[in-house]
N, C-alpha and C positions, 0 to 999 in steps of 0.2 A: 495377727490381724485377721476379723473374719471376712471373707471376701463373699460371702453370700448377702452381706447386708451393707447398702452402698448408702448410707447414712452421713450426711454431711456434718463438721463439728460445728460451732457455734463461731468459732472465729473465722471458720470459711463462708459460712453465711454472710456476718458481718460486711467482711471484705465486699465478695457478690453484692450485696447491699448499698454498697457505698459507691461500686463501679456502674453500677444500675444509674444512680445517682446522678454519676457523673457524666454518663453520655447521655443523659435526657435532659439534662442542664444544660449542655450545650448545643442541643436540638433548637432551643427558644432564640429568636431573634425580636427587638426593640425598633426595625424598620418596618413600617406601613407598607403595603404596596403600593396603595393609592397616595402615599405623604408627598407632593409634589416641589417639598423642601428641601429635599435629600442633596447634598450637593454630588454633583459625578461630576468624576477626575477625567482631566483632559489629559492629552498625550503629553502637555507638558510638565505634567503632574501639579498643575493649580488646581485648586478646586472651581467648580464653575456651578452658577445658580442654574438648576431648571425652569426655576420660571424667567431669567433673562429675557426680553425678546431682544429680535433683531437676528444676526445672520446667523447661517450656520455655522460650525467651526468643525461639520465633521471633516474628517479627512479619510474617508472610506473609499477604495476603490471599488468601480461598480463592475460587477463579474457578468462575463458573456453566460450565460444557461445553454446556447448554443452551442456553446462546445464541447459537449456533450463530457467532461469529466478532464479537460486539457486534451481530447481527441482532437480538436482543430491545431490545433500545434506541429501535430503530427503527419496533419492531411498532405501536406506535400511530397513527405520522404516515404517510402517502401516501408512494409511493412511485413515483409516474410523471407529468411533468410533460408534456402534448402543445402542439404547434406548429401552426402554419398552414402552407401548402403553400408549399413555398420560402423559408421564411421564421428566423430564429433569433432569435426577439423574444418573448420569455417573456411568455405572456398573463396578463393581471389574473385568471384564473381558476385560475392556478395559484400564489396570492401563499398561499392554506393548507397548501399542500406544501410550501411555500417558508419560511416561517415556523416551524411545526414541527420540521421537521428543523433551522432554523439554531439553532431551541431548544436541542434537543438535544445539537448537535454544539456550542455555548455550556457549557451545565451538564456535557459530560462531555469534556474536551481531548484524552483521547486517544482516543478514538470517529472513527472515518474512514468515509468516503463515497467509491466509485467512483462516478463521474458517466459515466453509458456514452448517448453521443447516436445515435439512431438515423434512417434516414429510410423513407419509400416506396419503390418499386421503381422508380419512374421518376426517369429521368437513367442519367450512364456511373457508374462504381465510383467516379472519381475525383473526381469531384463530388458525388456522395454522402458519400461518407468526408469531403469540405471540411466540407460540411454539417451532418453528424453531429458535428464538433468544434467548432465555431461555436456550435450545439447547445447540447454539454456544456459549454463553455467559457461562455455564456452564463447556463445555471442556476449555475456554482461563482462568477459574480460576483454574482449575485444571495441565494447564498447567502452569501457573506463579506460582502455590507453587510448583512445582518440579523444578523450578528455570529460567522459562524465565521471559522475559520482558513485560508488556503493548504494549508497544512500538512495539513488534515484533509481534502483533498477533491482527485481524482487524476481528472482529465478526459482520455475516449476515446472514439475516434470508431467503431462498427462498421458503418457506413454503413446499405447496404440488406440489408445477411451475415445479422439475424437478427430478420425479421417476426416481430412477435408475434401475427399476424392475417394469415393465407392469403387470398388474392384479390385481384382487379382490379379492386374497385370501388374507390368516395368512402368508403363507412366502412371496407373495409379499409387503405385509407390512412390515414385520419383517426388510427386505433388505433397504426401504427407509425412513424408523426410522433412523435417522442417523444424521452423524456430518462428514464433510470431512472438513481434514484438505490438502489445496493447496498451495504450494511452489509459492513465487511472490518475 
């Protein structure tokens, strides 16, 4: 075979040809946009006239925009659980953060939680970032045995990238030891 000359044969063409063909044939659709005939399927899977009048039959619920992404949900129970220094061992003082929110995320299934773990500024990036998922990974087990979901709850590490408390001392530490739990 020469490999300098990348020359397709005639039955490769063809094929190509024919697959060309075929995804541009089913590009075309036989609905109007403006056809006001069209029948849409109701949730009971009848079909139903658009031009009907008379009531509605949606059955849509109407979403608050207010709550900024399932953030109202949220608004009651804490929202930051803090750590010991070096440590990813979810303190007994944070078992009311802990609780409420798995309330929550309980009574509403589709309701999600970013678990975003953070640390101090002391240590390298790459042990921080361990840290900070260890962290977050830590509180989403703590919150699935109080009875949420997997499913509901999406553990990240930002290590030491975003101090919620400027400084170099013990309580500015203390403050960015943590684990924020964010409504999405």
């Amino acid at each position: 075979m020469n490999t300098t000359s990348l020359s397709i044969r005639p039955t490769q063409r063809l094929l190509w040809a024919a697959l060309c063909a075929a995804a541009l044939a089913g590009c075309g659709s036989n609905v109007k946009l403006d056809d006001k005939n069209v029948p849409v399927e109701s949730r009971s899977g009848t079909g139903v006239d658009a031009n009907a009048a008379g009531t509605s039959q949606s059955q849509v619920t109407p979403v608050d925009l207010t709550q900024n992404g399932g953030a109202g949900l949220f608004s009651s129970a804490g929202k930051v659980v803090y750590f010991d220094f070096d440590s990813y061992t979810v303190r007994d003082d944070a078992r009311p953060v802990i609780d409420a929110n798995a309330k929550i995320l309980t009574a509403n299934k589709t309701a999600k939680l970013a678990v975003e773990g953070h640390t101090d500024e002391r240590g390298g990036r790459e042990y921080n970032l361990s840290l900070g998922q260890k962290r977050a990974e830590a509180v989403v087990r703590a919150l699935t045995l109080a009875g949420a979901t997997d499913g509901q709850l999406e553990a990240t590490s930002f290590g030491k990238e975003r101090p919620a408390v400027a400084g170099s001392d013990e309580a500015a530490y203390a403050k960015n030891r943590r684990v924020e739990l964010v409504a999405r």
